[in-house]
N, C-alpha and C positions, 0 to 999 in steps of 0.2 A: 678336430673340433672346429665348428664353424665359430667365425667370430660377426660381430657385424660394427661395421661402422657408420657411425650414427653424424659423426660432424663433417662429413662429406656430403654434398649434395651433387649427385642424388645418394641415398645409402646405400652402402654397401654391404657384399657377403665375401669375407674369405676366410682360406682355409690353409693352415699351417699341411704344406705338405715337402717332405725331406729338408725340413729347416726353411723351407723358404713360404713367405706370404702369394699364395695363387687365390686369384678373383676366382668368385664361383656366383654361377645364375641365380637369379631368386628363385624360380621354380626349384634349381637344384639344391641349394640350402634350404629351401623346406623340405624337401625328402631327410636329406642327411641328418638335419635335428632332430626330426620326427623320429627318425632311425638312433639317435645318439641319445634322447631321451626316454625310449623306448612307448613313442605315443601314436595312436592310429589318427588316422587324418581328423573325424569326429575329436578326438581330445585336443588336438588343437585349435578346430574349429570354439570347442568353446572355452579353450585356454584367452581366446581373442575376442572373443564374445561374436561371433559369426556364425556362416550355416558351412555345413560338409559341403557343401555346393561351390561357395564360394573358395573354397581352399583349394578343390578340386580344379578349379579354373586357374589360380594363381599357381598350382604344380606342375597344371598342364602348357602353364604360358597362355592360355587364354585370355586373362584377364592381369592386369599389374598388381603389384601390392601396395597399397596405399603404404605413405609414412606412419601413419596415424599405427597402422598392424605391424610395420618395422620396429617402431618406440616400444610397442607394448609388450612386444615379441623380447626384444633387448631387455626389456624389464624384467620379464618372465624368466631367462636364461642367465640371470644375472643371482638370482636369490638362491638359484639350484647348487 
């Protein structure tokens, strides 16, 4: 399960693996959750209120993820 941290700046993605806390990329924690919550790229494009476009860049490393999609992201992940 990805977790993210939020009172670190900049935010972070990690990932419980064999017991231990391992950093994971933001492109690569958005696959994973995508993947853990069973959402295609479009559902979380407008989980965030965004376009597929955008998300698309930010999976691909093209583009960063803003904080602003980190928080909201953590929000979202948080009520599930």
């Amino acid at each position: 399960m990805i977790k993210i941290q939020t009172a670190t700046t900049p935010a972070t993605f990690t990932e419980s693996v064999a017991g231990e806390e391992k950093e994971v990329s933001p492109p690569e924690a958005l696959k994973k959750i995508c993947k853990e919550q069973g959402w295609s790229v479009q559902d979380l494009a407008d989980h965030l209120g965004v376009s597929k476009r955008t998300v698309e860049g930010w999976m691909q490393g093209r583009r960063r993820v803003p904080l602003t999609a980190i928080l909201l992201l953590a929000c979202l992940l948080r009520r599930r």
